[in-house]
C-alpha positions, 0 to 999 in steps of 0.5 A, a space after each residue: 484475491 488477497 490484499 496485502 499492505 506492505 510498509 517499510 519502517 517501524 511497527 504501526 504507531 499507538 496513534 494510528 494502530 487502533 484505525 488501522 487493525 479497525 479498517 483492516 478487520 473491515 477490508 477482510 470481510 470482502 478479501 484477505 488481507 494482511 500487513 506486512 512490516 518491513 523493517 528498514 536495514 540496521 545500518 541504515 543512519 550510516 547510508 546515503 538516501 540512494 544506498 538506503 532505496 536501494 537496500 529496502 529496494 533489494 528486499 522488497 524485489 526478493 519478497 515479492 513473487 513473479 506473478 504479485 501484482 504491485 501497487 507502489 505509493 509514489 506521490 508521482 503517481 497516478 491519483 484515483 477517485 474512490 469510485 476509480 478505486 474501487 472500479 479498479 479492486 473489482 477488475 484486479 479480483 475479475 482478473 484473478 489476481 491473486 496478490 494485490 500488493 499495496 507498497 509504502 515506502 521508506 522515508 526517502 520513497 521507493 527505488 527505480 527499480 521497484 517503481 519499474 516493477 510496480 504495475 501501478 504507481 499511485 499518488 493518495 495525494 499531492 499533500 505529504 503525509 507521515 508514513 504512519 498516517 498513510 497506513 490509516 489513509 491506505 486501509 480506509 481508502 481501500 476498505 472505502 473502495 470495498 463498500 463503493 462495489 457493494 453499494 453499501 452505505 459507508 460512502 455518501 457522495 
């Protein structure tokens, strides 16, 4: 199975960038694993919230191919432990999935019609974060979830 994190927006910012290649570097010692930046459409000040989900929507459905199993970032989503997590990375690679594909939205989420082809819609947090800090969240969570299946030390209870 390969993880990929996919994110709409700029590139990774100085702050979070060295955590992110870190925990990405980490993750690919049990998957492969890639980022995938997705840049927001030029014109994207001159369009209402709507038309922009809408477009970065569009690009993300012909990006994703039929048989990518596609984790949406949605704060009303399902929230996870990091034992849930990681039950859940081991059953997707038991099942032979072969694309997980962790999606971060835009800056005004995700539209309807991504959410309806996500299989899952998970929520990190109640909390808002910046869209740059839930990159670094994403890959140690799931380099977190990694370590749980292995029984290795990273996480303490």
């Amino acid at each position: 199975m390969k993880i990929w994190f996919w994110s709409i927006g700029k590139a990774h910012d100085s702050y979070v960038k060295e955590g992110i290649a870190e925990f990405t570097k980490r993750i690919s010692k049990y998957f492969p694993v890639e980022w995938t930046i997705i840049p927001v459409p030029k014109n994207a000040g001159m369009l209402s919230e709507m038309d922009l989900k809408k477009r970065e929507g569009e690009t993300v459905l012909q990006w994703l191919k039929p048989d990518d199993y596609l984790i949406a970032l949605d704060e009303h989503g399902k929230q996870f432990s990091s034992e849930g997590l990681s039950e859940f990375l081991q059953e997707r690679a038991s099942a032979s999935t072969k694309n997980l594909v962790f999606l971060i939205g835009g800056a005004f989420g995700l539209d309807a019609a991504v959410l309806k082809r996500a299989q899952i819609k998970w929520s990190l947090s109640q909390l808002t974060f910046p869209h740059q800090l839930v990159r670094l969240i994403l890959a140690e969570q799931v380099y977190r979830a990694c370590t749980i299946s292995k029984n290795e030390k990273y996480h303490h209870k």
